[in-house]
C-alpha positions as a Python dict, from the first residue, in 0.01 Angstrom:
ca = {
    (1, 'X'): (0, 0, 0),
    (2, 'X'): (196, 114, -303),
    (3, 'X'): (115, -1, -639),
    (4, 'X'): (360, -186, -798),
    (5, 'X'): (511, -63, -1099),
    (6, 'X'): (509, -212, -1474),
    (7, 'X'): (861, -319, -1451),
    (8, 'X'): (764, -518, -1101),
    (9, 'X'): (453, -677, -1264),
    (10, 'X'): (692, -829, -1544),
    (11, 'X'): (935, -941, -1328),
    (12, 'X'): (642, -1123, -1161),
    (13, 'X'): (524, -1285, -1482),
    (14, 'X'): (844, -1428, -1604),
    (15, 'X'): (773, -1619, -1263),
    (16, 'X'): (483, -1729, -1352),
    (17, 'X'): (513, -1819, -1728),
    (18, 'X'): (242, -2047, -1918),
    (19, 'X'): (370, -2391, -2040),
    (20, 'X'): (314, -2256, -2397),
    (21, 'X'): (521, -1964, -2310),
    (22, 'X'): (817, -2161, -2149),
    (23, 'X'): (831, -2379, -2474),
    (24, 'X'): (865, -2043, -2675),
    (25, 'X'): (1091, -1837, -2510),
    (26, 'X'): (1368, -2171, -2490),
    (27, 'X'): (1331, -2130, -2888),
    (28, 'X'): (1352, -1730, -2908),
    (29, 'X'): (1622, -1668, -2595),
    (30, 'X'): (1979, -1601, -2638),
    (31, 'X'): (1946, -1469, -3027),
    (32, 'X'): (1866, -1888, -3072),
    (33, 'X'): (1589, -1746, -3360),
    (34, 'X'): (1769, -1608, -3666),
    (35, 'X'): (1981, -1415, -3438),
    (36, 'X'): (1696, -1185, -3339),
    (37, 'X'): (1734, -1079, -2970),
    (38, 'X'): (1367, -1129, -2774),
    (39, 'X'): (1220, -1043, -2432),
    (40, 'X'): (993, -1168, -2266),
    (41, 'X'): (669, -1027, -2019),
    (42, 'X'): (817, -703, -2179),
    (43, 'X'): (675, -371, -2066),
    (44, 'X'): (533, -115, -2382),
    (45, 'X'): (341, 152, -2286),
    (46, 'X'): (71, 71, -2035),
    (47, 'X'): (82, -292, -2171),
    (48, 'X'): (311, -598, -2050),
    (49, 'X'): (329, -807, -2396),
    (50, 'X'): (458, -1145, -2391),
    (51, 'X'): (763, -1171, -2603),
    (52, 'X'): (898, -866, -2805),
    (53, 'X'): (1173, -808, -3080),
    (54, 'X'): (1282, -450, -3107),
    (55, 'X'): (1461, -523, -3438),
    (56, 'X'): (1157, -631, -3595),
    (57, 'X'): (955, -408, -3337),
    (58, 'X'): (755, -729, -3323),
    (59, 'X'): (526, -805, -3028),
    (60, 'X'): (376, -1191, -2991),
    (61, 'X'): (133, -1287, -2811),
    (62, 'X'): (-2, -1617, -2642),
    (63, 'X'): (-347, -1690, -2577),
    (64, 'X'): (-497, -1917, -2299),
    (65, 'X'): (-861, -1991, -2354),
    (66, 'X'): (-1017, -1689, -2104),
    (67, 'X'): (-921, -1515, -2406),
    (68, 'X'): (-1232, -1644, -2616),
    (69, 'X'): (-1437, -1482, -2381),
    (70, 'X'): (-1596, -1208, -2603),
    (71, 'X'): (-1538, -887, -2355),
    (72, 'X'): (-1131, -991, -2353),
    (73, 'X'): (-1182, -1029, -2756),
    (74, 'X'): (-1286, -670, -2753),
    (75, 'X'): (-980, -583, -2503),
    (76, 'X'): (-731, -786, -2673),
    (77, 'X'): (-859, -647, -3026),
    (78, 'X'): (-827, -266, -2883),
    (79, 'X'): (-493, -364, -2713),
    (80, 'X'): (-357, -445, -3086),
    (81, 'X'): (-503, -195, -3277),
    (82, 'X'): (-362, 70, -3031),
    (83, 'X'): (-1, -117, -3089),
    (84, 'X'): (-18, -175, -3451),
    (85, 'X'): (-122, 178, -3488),
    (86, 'X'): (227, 289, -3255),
    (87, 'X'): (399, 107, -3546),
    (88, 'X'): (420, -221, -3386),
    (89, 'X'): (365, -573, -3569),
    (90, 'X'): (145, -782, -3370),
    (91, 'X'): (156, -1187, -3402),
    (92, 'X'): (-141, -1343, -3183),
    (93, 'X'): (-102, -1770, -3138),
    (94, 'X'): (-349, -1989, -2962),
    (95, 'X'): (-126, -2194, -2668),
    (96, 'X'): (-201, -2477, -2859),
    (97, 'X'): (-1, -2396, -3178),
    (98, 'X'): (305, -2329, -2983),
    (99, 'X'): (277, -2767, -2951),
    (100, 'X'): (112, -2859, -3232),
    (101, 'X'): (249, -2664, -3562),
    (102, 'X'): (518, -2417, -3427),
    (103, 'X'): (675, -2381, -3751),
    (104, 'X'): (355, -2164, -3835),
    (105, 'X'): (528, -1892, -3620),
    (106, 'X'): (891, -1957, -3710),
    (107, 'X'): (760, -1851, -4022),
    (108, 'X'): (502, -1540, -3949),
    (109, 'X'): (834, -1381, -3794),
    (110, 'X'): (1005, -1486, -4113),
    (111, 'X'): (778, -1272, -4318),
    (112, 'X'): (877, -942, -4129),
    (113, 'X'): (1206, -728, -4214),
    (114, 'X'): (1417, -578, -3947),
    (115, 'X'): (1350, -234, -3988),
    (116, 'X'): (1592, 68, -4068),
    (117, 'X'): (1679, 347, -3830),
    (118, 'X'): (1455, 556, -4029),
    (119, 'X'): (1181, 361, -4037),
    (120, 'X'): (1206, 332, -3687),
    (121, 'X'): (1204, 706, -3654),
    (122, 'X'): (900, 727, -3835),
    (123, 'X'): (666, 451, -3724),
    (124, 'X'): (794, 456, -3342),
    (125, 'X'): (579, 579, -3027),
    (126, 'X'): (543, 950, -3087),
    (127, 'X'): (431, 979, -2726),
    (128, 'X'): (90, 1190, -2733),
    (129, 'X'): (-131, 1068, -2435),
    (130, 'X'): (-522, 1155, -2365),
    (131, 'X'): (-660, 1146, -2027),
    (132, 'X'): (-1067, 1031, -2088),
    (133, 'X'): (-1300, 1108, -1763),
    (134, 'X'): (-1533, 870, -1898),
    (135, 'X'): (-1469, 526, -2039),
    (136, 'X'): (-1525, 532, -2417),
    (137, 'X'): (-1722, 298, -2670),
    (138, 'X'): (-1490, 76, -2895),
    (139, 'X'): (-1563, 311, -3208),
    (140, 'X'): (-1453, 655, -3056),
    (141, 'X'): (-1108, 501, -2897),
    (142, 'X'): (-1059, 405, -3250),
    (143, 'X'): (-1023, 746, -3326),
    (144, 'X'): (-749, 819, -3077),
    (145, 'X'): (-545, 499, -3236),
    (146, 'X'): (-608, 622, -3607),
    (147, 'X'): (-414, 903, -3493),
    (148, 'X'): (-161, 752, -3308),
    (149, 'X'): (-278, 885, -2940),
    (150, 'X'): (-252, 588, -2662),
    (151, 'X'): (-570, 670, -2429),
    (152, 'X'): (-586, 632, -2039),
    (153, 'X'): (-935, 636, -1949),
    (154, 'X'): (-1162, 568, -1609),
    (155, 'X'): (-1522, 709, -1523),
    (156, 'X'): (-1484, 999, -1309),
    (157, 'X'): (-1825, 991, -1185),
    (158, 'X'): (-2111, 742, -1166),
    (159, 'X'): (-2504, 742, -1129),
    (160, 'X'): (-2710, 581, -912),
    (161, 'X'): (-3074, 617, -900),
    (162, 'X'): (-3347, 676, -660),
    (163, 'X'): (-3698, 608, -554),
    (164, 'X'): (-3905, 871, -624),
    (165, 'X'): (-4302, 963, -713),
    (166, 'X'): (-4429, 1137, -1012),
    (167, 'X'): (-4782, 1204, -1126),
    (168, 'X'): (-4894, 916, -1367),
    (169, 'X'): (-4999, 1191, -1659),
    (170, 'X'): (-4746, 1444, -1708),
    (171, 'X'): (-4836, 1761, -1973),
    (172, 'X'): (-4489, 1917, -2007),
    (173, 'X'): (-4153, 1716, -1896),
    (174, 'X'): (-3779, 1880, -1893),
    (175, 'X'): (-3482, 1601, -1931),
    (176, 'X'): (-3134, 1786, -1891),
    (177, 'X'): (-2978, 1466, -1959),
    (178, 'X'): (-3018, 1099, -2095),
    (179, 'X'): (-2984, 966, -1705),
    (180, 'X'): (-3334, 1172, -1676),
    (181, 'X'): (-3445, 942, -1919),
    (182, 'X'): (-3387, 626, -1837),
    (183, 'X'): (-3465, 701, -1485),
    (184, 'X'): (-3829, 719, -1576),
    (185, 'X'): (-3886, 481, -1860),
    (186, 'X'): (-3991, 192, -1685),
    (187, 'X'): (-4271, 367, -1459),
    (188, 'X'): (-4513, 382, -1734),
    (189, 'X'): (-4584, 779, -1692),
    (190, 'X'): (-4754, 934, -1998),
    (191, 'X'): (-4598, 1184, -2085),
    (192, 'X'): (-4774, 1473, -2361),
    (193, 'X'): (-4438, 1696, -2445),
    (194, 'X'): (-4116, 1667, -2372),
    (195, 'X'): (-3814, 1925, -2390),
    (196, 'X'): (-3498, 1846, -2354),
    (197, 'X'): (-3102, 1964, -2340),
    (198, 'X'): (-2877, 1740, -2601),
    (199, 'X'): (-2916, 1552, -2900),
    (200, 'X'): (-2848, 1225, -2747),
    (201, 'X'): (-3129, 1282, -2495),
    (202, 'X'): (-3363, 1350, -2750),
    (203, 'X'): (-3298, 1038, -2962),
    (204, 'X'): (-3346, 836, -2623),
    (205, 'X'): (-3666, 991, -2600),
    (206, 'X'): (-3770, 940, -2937),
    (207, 'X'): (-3671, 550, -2888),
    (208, 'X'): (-3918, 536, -2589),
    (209, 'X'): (-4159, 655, -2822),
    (210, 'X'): (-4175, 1025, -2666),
    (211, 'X'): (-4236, 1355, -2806),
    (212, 'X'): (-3996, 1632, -2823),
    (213, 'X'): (-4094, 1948, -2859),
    (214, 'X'): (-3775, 2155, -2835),
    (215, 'X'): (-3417, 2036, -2828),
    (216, 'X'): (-3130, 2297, -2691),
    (217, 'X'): (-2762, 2291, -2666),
    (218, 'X'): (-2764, 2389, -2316),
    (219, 'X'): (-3026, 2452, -2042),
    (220, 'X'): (-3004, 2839, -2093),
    (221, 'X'): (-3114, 2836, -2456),
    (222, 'X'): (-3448, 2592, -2404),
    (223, 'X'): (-3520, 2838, -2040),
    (224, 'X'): (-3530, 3133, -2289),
    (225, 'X'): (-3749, 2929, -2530),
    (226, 'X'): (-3994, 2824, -2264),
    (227, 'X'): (-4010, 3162, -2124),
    (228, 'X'): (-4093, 3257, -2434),
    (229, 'X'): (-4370, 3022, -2610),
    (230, 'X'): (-4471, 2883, -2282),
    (231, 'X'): (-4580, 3145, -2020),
    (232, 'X'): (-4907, 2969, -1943),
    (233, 'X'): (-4808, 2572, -1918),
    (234, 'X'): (-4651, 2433, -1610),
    (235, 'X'): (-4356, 2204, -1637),
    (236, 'X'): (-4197, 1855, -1417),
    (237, 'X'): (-3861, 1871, -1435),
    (238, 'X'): (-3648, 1521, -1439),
    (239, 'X'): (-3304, 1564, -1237),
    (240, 'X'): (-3045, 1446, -1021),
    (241, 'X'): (-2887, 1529, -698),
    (242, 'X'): (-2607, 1779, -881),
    (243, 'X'): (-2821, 2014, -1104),
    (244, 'X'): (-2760, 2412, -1327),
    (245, 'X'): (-2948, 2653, -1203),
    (246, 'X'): (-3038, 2832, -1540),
    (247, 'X'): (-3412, 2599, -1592),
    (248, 'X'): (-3570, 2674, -1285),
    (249, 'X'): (-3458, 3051, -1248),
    (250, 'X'): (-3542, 3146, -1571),
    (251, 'X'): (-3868, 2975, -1489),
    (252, 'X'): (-3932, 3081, -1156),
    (253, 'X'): (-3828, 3410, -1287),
    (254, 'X'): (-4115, 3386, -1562),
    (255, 'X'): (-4349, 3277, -1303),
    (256, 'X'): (-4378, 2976, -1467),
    (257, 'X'): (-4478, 2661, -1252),
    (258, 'X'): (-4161, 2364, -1220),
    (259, 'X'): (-4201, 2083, -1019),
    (260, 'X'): (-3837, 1941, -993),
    (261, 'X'): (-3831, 1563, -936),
    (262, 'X'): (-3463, 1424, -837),
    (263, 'X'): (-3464, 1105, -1036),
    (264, 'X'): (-3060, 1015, -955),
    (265, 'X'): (-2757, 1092, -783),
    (266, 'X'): (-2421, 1176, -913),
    (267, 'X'): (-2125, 1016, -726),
    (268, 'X'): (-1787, 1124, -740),
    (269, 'X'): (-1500, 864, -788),
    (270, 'X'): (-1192, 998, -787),
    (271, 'X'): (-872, 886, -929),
    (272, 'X'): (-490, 946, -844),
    (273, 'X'): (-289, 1026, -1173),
    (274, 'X'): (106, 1045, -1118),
    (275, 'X'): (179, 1123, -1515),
    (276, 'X'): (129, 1443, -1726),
    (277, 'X'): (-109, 1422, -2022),
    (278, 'X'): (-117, 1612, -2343),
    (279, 'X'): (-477, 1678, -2275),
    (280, 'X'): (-767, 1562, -2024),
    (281, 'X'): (-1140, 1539, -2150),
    (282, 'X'): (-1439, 1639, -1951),
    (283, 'X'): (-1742, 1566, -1986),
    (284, 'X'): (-1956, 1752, -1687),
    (285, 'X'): (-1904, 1980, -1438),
    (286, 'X'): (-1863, 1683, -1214),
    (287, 'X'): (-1618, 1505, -1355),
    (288, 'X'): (-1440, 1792, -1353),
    (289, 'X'): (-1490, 1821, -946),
    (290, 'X'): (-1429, 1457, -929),
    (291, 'X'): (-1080, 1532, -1094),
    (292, 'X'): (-945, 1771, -897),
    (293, 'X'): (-1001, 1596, -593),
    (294, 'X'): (-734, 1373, -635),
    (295, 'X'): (-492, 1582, -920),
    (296, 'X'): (-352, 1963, -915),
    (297, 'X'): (-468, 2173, -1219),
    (298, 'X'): (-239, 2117, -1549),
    (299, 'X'): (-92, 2351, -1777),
    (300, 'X'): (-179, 2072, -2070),
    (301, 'X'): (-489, 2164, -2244),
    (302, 'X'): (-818, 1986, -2112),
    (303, 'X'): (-1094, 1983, -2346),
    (304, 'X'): (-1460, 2037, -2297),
    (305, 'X'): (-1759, 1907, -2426),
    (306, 'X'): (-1959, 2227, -2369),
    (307, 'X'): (-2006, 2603, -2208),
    (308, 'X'): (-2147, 2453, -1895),
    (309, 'X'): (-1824, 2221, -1829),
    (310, 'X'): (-1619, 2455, -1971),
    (311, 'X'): (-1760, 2729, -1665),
    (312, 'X'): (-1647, 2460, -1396),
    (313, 'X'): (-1289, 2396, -1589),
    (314, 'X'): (-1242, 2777, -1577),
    (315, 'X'): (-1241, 2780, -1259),
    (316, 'X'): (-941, 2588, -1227),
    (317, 'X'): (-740, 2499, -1590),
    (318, 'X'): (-587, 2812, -1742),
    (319, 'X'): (-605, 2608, -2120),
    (320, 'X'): (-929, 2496, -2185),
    (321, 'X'): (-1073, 2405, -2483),
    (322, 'X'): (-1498, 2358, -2589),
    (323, 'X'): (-1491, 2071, -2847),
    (324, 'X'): (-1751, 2244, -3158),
    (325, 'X'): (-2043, 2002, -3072),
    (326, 'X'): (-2155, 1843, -2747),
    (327, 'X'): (-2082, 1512, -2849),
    (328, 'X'): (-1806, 1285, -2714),
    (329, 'X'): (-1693, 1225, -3094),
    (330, 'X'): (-1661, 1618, -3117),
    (331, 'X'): (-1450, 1617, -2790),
    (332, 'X'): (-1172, 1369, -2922),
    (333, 'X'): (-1133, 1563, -3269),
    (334, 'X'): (-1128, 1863, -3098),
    (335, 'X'): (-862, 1705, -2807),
    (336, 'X'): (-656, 1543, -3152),
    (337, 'X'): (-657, 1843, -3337),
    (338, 'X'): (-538, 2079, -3051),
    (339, 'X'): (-284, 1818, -2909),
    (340, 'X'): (-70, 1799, -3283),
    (341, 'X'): (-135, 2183, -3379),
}
């Protein structure tokens, strides 16, 4: 079945209009409101906003009570940062007001001044769009907004975890990755050392209370140090279904014992895109897989979070970029900076 497209969806709600809104739009229709033209259910972006006044670029919004709930607080507070930043003025009413006191908005909208066709120029939608392969935390979409880039974003890949048996009392444990970590923490194994690739795994081991040894960028880099300080240990490596290679051939290699235990599997979800973005952020080899199952390769840069990714982009992408740290924060200043330069 085909999706159906923004302008269908509003069409639909102007059907199926809230009391609150009904009483609203007879009051803003038809230039009735200082002479200000509105629309209603009016498409922006990838949002359908309630009523909107281009004159005052002026977007109002209605809210039932679902929209106490604190997860569509979040949403509707992301949804109107990401517009105010785009240069938009955002009014927000409770349903009730509309009834009860609606000379409170006559006079919000009072308070704003049409703006010039200069003004216009400079605070309208400048267009720049980021494709995110893995849903971001509230704080690093701010980042995109502060700069005035509107964000689609969906998890490329997701995790599932398995059974699996491990010695109680482990000497020497490798994490590659955070999912490593939580896949153990609640078996109670006592663990002596552990090394690990990332910062972010590391402080999730040091919140369970673990000791890490060595911390590496990538899996080739804490191999080599292994390899080197380590000849005579033996080592349990913590992984999932989709794994590098570089740990246990360096090791192997070495002659140094691994016992691989496959903690979780990685599961591909991919994602039809019918747009163009100004840049697409990966975060694993995998989502990078998952990608390109359902999308061609762009010429728009796509910008990784480290070598290992990058390899698997390379493959594919003729632009790609490796943010300067393997951190998602590091990903979206390096995705900003290349998408304006």
């Amino acid at each position: 079945m085909k999706k159906p497209n923004k302008i269908a969806i509003a069409r639909h709600l102007r059907q199926q209009q809230t009391p609150a809104e009904k009483e609203l739009w007879t009051v803003l229709r038809n230039r009735n409101f200082e002479n200000l033209k509105f629309r209603r259910q009016h498409p922006i972006k990838e949002y359908i906003v309630d009523f909107y006044c281009d004159a005052l670029r002026l977007i109002i919004e209605l809210d039932e009570g679902y929209h106490n709930n604190g997860e569509q607080k979040e949403r509707d507070h992301l949804r109107d940062l990401h517009l105010q930043k785009l240069g938009y003025h955002v009014l927000r009413f409770q349903n009730k007001v509309v009834f009860e006191d609606l000379n409170s908005i006559y006079e919000a909208i009072k308070k704003l001044q049409p703006l010039s066709p200069s003004q216009r120029e400079r605070d309208g939608v400048r267009g720049l769009s980021i494709l995110s392969t893995k849903k971001l935390l509230l704080n690093q979409k701010e980042l995109l907004l502060n700069a005035r880039v509107s964000l689609v974003e969906y998890d490329a890949i997701s995790i599932e975890y398995l059974d699996f048996e491990a010695p109680s009392v482990i000497e020497n444990a490798i994490f590659t990755s955070q999912n490593g970590v939580r896949a153990v923490e609640n078996l109670g194994l006592k663990i002596e050392n552990c090394f690990c690739v990332g910062k972010k795994t590391k402080a999730l081991l040091e919140t369970k209370g673990q000791n890490v040894i060595k911390t590496s960028e990538y899996g080739a880099e804490l191999a080599a140090y292994i390899v080197k300080n380590y000849k005579k240990e033996s080592f349990y490596q913590f992984c999932g279904t989709i794994r590098r290679e570089e740990i246990p051939s360096e090791l192997n290699k070495a002659n140094i014992p691994l016992t691989e235990i496959t903690t979780y599997q990685t599961v591909l979800k991919p994602k039809k895109f019918e747009r163009i973005f100004d840049a697409v952020l990966f975060f694993s080899p995998s989502g990078v897989q998952s990608f390109l199952l359902e999308n061609d390769s762009t010429n728009s840069p796509v910008i990784c979070i480290g070598t290992t990714t990058a390899s698997e982009a390379k493959k594919y992408f003729k632009n790609v970029v490796i943010a300067n740290a393997t951190t998602v924060e590091s990903v979206i200043a390096k995705a900003i900076k290349t998408i304006k330069n």
